[in-house]
Phi, psi and omega in degrees: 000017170306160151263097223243182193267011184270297182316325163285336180282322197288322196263301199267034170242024195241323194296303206308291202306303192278325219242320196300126177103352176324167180205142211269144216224284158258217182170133196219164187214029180313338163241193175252011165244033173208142211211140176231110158242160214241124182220150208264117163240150145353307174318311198129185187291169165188153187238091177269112160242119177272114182261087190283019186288173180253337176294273218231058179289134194170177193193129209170180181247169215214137167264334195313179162239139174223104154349135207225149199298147177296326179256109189273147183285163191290350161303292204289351158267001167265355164255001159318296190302329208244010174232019166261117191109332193267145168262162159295090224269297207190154186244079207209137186275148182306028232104219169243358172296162172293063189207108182267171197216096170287088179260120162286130157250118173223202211228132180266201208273347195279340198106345183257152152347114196214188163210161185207154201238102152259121164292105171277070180288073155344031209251020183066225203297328180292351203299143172203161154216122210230143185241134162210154172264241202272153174056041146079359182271119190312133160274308180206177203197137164275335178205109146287143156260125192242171199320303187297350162320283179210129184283336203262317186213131149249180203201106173205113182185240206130355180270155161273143158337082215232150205311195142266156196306138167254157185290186173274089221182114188292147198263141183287308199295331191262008170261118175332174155296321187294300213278358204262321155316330175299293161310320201277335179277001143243049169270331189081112191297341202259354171276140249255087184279353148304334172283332207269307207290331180298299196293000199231322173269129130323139158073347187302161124301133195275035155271296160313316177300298212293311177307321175300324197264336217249325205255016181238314168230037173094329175242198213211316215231033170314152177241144177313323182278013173237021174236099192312121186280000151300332176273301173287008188253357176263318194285346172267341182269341182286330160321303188289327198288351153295286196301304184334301165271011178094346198277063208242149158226096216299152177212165193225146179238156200219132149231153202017038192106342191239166195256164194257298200218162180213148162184155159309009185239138153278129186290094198275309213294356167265132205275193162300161199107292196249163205254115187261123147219117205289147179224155184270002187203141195264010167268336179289285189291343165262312165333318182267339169271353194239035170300292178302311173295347170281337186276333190293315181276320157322298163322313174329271165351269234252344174222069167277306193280354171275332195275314189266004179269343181273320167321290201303339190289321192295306190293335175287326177294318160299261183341323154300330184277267174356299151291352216266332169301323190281332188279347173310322174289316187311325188298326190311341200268358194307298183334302163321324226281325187321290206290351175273346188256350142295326175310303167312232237326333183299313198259036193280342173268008172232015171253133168226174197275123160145000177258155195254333177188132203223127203237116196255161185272121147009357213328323203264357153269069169293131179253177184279347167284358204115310180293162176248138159257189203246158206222136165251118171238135187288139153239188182251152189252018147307283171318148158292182163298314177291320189277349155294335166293327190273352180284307170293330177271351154274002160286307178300348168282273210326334175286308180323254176343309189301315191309306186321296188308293198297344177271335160307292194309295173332315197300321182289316183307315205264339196293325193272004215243330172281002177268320164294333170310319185292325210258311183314305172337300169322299183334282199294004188229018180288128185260256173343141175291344186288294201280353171282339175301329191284305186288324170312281193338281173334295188293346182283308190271022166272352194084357173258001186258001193327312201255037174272151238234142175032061166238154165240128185275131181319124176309296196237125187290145200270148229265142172308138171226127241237164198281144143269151150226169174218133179276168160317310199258052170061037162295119172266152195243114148280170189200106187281129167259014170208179182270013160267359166248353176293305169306325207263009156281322212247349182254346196252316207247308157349107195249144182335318189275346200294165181250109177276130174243160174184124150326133203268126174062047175229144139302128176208215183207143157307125187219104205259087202255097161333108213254329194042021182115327173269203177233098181311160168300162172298318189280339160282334181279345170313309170309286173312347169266323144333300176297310178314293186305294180345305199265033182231193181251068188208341161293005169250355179293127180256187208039093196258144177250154186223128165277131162185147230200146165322128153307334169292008179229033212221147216210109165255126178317114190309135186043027154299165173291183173301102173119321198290138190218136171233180197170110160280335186247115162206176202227159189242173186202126177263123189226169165218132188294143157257099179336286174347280190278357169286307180316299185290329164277010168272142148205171206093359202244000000 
């Protein structure tokens, strides 16, 4: 899953194409290892983002959106000051290194003519972005390195500029046929080739490697000395000879819906099972494979303190259910207890005080001879016989009574233990810093957020703001994503006559398809049950089952949690949800 140098050559000849003479209109930093700038071209706006993070490093053009810090950081306003306004003179990779190289024509604080540079180093954990003006000397840097760092570059500055060390590693696009002969007759028949091509080639991925070797001999894990070398020297060169003309066809590999793998190549060598799905463009495709993970990690990030107070709540709560079963069981024995303190009492003229154990007759083991069988009961030789009996019949209340209480508690247990499931849900489906604020509020007035350390709950909460869609046949469809905008669809926005959805017997999110009066189509309530499964924990799932019902019949319980709702009368639907088609029927999005 690298972003390997084929992939970038792959990016900055889709930037050469589209972009180039564009002029930077903003400049944005939502994170802080990442910078967006939104530039005007012949094309039309675009949006180019770089991501210098050590997770999801890359550089492409981007339709997300993102929300952006109340306070912008000090990188992003210095390039605010000296690229707002500037054009995009040429776009060109260092080599084959991972390293693009962005040159601005702007204007300096004088009024002249200047040129300006940003590097974009695409390197995994090694990732960097460096800005510099004249004679190539750094202005900023997103991470300096200064000597205790690295002896070999430092990046600091007022220094110039200088590449990343380069490896000992042959650059592919400038080696011949001959000399690619050479190499392959000391590579050693008994190596891997794909392993021989990372180690002897730059910038290649050992994704990429692998495609090489599968198209040269039917596997991924060929050994050199079982590959004719004409045949591998033609699957490497139709590779390299793509970046070489510009001629790339970027593809995403998929198994079950989630993405795998990525390259400027098509991935021949994944079997049944996975999905090769081809894009006309490598900003599409890195949007779609690193969606889920930016959000997923952006959740991380930013809801640290939510994730451990609903872990530590969920364990505490399981740990609690758990004795509260074992003492359930214990109860079961109340019944013996019954029956040991009728016996005493049954046999109270042959028992005396001061025996410890006394073995009384069955009545209730009758056997096939005739016979009865027999019971040993401990007494204490304190106690009398009658007060041993009554010691036994308060164990037997007290089991009596603990079963009621304790099938309550439970009851109360597996109700909370599904409500942090509901809260876990919210999570995986939070965009917005708004809706993680909206889930802190829920958990703070639930009582579980009691101890977050400075947190203050907003006096009047800003009204939830909720996923929009629209179906085919123009219906709008709402949808909450966490369980305070789940409320405030179905008791607030909501009209009696509208169609309410929610997954069945799953954490989901409330989902409300407006009616205005008609009657929907068969194919709008499919849709909307769609969305409805998408936003539960049933979206990676197929057959999905979906509940769904008149909002007038749909009823939250006095002093229920946030979200809980209950309903008898609905009609059910099996759908299995699609990323894809979900995506298209949101809007604002």
């Amino acid at each position: 899953m690298a972003f390997d140098a084929g992939m970038l050559a792959c990016v900055i000849e889709e930037i050469r194409r589209m972009a180039l003479g564009a002029r930077i209109e903003k400049v944005f930093m939502p994170e802080r290892d990442e910078i967006v700038l939104q530039m005007r071209s012949l094309e039309g706006g675009k949006r180019l983002v770089i991501n210098a993070g050590s997770n999801t490093p890359r550089i492409g053009f981007t339709s997300a959106q993102k929300e952006n810090p109340m306070s912008p950081p000090m990188l992003c306003m210095l390039l605010r000051k000296h690229l707002q306004g500037a054009k995009l003179a040429d776009v060109r990779q260092a080599g084959f290194e991972r390293v693009a190289v962005l040159e601005f024509e702007t204007r300096d604080e004088m009024g002249f003519a200047c040129t300006r540079h940003l590097y974009a180093e695409i390197m995994g954990k090694y990732s960097n972005l460096i800005f510099t003006g004249d004679g190539d000397r750094v202005m900023a840097a997103l991470r300096t390195v200064d000597f205790s760092t690295s002896s070999l570059r430092q990046v600091l500055p007022g220094m110039t500029y200088e590449l990343p060390p380069r490896q000992d590693k042959i650059d592919p696009i400038s080696v011949t046929r001959e000399q690619f002969s050479t190499l392959w007759s000391e590579a050693g028949f008994d190596r891997p080739m794909d392993k021989w091509i990372t180690a002897t080639f730059l910038g290649i991925s050992a994704a990429v490697a692998r495609e090489i070797t599968y198209r040269a001999a039917g596997e991924t894990d060929a050994l050199v000395g079982s590959i004719l070398e004409k045949k591998a020297t033609d699957s490497f060169f139709d590779v390299v000879d793509m970046i070489r003309e510009g001629h790339f066809s970027p593809c995403m590999i998929l198994r079950e819906g989630k993405p795998v793998e990525y390259a400027f190549c098509e991935l021949r060598q994944y079997g049944s099972g996975f999905e090769m799905r081809p894009y006309e463009s490598a900003g599409a495709l890195l949007d779609d494979f690193f969606y889920t993970r930016d959000r997923e990690l952006h959740i991380k990030q930013r809801a640290a303190d939510v994730l451990r107070i609903l872990t530590n709540a969920d364990t505490r709560i399981r740990k609690k259910l758990e004795l509260q079963r074992s003492e359930l069981e214990d109860c079961k024995k109340g019944e013996k207890y019954k029956k040991y303190a009728d016996l005493i009492t049954a046999n109270l003229y042959q028992l005396q005080r001061g025996m410890t154990r006394v073995e009384l007759t069955d009545y209730e083991d009758y056997r096939e001879d005739g016979s009865f069988g027999t019971v040993t009961v401990t007494l204490d030789s304190r106690l009398s016989p009658a007060a041993n009996a009554q010691v036994y019949y308060k164990r037997y209340n007290k089991s009596k009574t603990a079963r009621v209480e304790l099938a309550k508690q439970i009851e109360l247990g597996e109700a909370e233990l599904d409500y942090i499931d509901t809260v876990f849900d919210s999570l995986t489906h939070a965009e917005t810093t708004a809706d993680l604020t909206e889930i802190r509020d829920e958990l703070y007035r639930s009582g579980y957020a009691s101890r977050m350390k400075n947190y203050a709950l907003s006096k009047k909460s800003a009204t939830p703001t909720v996923a929009h869609f629209r179906t085919s046949g123009g219906f709008r469809v709402l949808c909450g994503k966490n369980n305070l905008q789940n409320e405030y669809i179905t008791h607030k926005l909501a009209g009696k006559n509208d169609y309410w959805f929610h997954v069945k017997n799953l954490p989901g999110s409330h989902t409300v398809m407006l009616c205005e009066g008609e009657e929907p189509s068969v194919k709008d309530f499919t849709e909307a049950a769609e969305i409805a499964a998408y936003f539960s924990k049933g979206a990676d799932g197929q057959n999905v089952e979906v509940d769904y019902t008149l909002v007038r019949n749909v009823k939250k319980p006095t002093g229920a949690k946030p979200g809980f709702v209950i309903y008898h009368t609905n009609w059910s639907c099996i759908v299995t949800p699609v990323e894809e088609k979900v995506k298209a029927m949101r809007e604002g999005k």
